[in-house]
matplotlib code that plots the C-alpha trace (Angstrom):
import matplotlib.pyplot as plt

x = [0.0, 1.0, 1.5, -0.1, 1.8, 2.3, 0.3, 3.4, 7.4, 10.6, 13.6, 17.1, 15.9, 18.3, 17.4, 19.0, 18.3, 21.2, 24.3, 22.2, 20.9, 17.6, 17.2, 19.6, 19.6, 15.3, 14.0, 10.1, 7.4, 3.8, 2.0, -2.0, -3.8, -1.3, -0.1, 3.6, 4.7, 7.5, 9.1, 12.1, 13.1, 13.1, 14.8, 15.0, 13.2, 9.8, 8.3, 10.6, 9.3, 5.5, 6.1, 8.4, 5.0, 2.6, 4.7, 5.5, 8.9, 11.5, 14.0, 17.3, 17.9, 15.9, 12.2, 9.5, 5.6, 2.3, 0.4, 3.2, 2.8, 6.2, 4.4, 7.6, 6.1, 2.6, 1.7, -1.9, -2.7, -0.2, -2.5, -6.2, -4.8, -4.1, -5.5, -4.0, -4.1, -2.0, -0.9, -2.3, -5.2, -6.9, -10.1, -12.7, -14.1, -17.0, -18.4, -19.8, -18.5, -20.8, -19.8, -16.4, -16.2, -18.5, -16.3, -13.1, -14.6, -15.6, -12.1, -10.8, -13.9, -15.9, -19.1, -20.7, -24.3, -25.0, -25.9, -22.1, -20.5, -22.1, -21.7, -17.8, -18.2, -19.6, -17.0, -14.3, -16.0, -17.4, -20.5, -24.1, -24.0, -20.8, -22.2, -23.9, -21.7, -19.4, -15.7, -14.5, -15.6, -13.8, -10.6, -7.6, -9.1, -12.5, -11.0, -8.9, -11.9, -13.3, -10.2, -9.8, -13.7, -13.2, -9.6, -11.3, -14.7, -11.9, -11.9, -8.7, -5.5, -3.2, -3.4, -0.8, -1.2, 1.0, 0.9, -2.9, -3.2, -2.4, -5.0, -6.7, -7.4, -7.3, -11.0, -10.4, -7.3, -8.7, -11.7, -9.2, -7.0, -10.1, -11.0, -7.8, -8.1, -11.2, -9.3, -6.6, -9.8, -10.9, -7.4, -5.8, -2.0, -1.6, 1.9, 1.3, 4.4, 3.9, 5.9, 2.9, 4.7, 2.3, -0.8, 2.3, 2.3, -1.9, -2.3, 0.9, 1.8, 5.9, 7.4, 10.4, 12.7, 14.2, 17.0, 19.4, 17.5, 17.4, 15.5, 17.9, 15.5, 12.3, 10.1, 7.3, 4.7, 4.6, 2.9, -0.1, 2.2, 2.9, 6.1, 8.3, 6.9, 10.0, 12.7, 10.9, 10.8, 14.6, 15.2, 13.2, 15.0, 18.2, 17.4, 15.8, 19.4, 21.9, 19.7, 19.7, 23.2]
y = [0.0, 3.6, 6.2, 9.5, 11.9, 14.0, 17.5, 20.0, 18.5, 20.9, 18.6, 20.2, 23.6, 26.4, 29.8, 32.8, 36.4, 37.8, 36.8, 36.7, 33.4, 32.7, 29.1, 27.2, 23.2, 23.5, 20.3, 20.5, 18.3, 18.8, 15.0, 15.4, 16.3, 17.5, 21.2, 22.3, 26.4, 27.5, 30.4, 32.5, 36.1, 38.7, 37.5, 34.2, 33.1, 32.6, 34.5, 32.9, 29.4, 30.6, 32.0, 28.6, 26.9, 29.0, 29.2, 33.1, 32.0, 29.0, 27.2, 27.2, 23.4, 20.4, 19.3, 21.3, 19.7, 20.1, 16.9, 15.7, 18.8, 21.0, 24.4, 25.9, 24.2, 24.1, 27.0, 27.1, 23.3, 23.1, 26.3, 24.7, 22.3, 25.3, 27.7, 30.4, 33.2, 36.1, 38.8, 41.3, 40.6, 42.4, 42.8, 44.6, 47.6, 48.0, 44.9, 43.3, 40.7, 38.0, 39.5, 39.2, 35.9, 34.6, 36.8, 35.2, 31.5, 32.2, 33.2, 29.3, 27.3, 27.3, 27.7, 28.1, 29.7, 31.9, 29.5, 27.6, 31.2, 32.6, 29.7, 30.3, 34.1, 33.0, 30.5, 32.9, 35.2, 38.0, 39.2, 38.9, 42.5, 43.0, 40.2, 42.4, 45.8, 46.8, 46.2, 50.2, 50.5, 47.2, 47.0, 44.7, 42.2, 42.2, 41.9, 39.0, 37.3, 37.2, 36.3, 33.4, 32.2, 32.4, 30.5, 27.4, 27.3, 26.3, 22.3, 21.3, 19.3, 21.9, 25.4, 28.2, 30.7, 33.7, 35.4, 34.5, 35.6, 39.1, 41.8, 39.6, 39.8, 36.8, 35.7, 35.9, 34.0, 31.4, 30.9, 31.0, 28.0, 26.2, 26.1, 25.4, 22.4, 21.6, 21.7, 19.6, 16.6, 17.0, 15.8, 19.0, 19.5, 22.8, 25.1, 28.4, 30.9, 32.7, 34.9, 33.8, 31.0, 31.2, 30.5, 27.6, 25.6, 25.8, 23.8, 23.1, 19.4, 20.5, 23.5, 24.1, 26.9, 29.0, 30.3, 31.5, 29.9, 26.2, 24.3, 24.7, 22.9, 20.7, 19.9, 17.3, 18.0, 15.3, 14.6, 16.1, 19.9, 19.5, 21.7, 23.5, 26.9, 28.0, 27.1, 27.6, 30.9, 31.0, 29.4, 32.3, 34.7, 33.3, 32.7, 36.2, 37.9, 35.4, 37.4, 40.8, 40.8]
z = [0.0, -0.8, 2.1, 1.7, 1.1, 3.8, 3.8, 4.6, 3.2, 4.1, 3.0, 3.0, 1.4, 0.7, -0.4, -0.6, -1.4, -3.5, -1.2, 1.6, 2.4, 4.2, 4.5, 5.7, 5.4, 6.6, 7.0, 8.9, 8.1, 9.4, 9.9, 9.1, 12.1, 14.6, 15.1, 14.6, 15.8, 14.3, 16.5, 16.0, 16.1, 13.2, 10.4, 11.1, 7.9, 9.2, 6.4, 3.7, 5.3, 4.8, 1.2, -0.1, 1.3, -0.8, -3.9, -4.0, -3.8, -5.1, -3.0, -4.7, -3.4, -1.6, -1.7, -0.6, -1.1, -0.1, -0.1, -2.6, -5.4, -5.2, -4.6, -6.6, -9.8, -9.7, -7.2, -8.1, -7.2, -3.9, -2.5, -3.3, -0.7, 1.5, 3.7, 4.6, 7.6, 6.8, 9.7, 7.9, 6.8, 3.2, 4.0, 1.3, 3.9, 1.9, 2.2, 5.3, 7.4, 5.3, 2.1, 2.5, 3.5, 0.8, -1.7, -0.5, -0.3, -3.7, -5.1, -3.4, -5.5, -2.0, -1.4, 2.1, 3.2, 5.1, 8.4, 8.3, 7.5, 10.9, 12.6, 11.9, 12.8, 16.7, 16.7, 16.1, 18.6, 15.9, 17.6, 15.9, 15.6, 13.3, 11.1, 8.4, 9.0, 6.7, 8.0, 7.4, 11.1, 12.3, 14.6, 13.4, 16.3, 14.7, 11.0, 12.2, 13.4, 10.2, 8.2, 10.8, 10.3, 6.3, 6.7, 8.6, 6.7, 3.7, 4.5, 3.2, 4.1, 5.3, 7.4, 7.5, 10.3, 10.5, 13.7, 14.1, 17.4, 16.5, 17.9, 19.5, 23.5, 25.9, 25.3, 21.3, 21.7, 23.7, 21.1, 18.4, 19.8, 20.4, 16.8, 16.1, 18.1, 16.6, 12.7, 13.9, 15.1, 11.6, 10.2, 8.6, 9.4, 10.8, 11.1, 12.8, 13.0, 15.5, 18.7, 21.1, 23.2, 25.5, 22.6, 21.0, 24.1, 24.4, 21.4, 19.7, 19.6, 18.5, 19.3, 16.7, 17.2, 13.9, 13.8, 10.8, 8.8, 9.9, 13.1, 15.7, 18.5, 17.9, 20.9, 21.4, 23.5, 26.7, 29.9, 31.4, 31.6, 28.1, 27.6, 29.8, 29.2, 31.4, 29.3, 25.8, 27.1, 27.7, 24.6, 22.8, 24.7, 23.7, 20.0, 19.4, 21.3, 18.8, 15.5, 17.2, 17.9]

ax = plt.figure().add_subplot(projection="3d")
ax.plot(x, y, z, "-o")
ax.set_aspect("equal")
plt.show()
């Protein structure tokens, strides 16, 4: 019998940016149905990661998939098996909350009414009352409530969250997580860059540390605690100091 293939493939990639290089030797896989964060300072090639997944960019050498199509290749079929959370999110201001997200299902080849499109809205903790409003009065924490409720109404193998958890207060963030949860039951592999450690060891199942371009440390979640909140945080800390110095 054939494996799958799996959702989210980082073998050996190198890319560079002139003479600067980016990724260095990255190797990350993402199993269906568990979460990975990837964590790392400024300029540790979390973005470069991200846009190698989605196809906006090439790696100069090693194998990068997404549910075996090399997104390099053939970026349009790797990204209909992907959903995608950007930090900032482009929203259409003059169109409500249900527009938008019926517009933006509509652009991926989805279709969802209006019930399972408000159902996401509560779940991502959008009240009633911002449902039909137009978003040109919406804060960055509502606007990421609806990008997040449009980004898991899209069923598909794998999820890419960058910095999800941005705007969002402690109740949001808590929902948010939740649903997360909730994606990862269904089967989808999810990788979430992020520099919430705190929101990481919630739901992450590995905790993988970038740095320079390459996973320097790669933590499983174990035991009833989970992780060492403690020393990810001083592995963070220590990470984020080596870039900035």
């Amino acid at each position: 019998m054939i494996e799958p293939a799996l959702p989210i493939l980082i073998e050996d990639v190198f890319l560079a940016y002139g003479d600067h290089p980016v990724l260095n030797a990255l190797s990350l896989n993402v199993a269906a149905g568990t979460v990975t964060a990837l964590l790392g300072g400024n300029g540790a090639g979390k973005s470069t990661t991200l846009s190698t997944l989605l196809g906006f960019v090439r790696a100069d050498a090693g194998r990068v998939a997404i549910c075996g199509i090399d997104p390099g290749s053939q970026p349009e079929a790797a990204r209909r098996n992907i959903a995608y959370l950007p930090e900032n999110v482009a929203l259409y201001e003059h169109l409500t909350a249900v527009e938008n997200a019926r517009y933006l299902l509509a652009l991926s080849g989805d279709t969802q009414d209006r019930a399972a499109i408000t159902d996401a809205f509560a779940a991502a903790g959008l009240q009633e009352r911002a449902w039909d409003q137009r978003l040109g009065a919406f804060s960055k924490g509502m606007r990421q409530k609806v990008a997040i409720a449009v980004a898991l109404l899209r069923e598909v193998p794998v999820l890419l969250l960058d910095e999800p958890t941005s705007g969002l207060d402690p109740r949001a963030t808590a929902d948010f997580n939740a649903l997360v949860l909730a994606v990862r039951e269904r089967g989808t592999a999810v990788l979430m860059v992020t520099h919430d450690l705190l929101s990481a060891a919630d739901i992450a199942d590995r905790i993988c540390f970038l740095e320079a371009g390459r996973i320097v440390e790669d933590v499983t979640a174990d035991g009833p605690d989970r992780f060492d909140v403690r020393a990810l945080h001083a592995r963070f800390a220590v990470s984020a100091e080596r870039l900035a110095a």
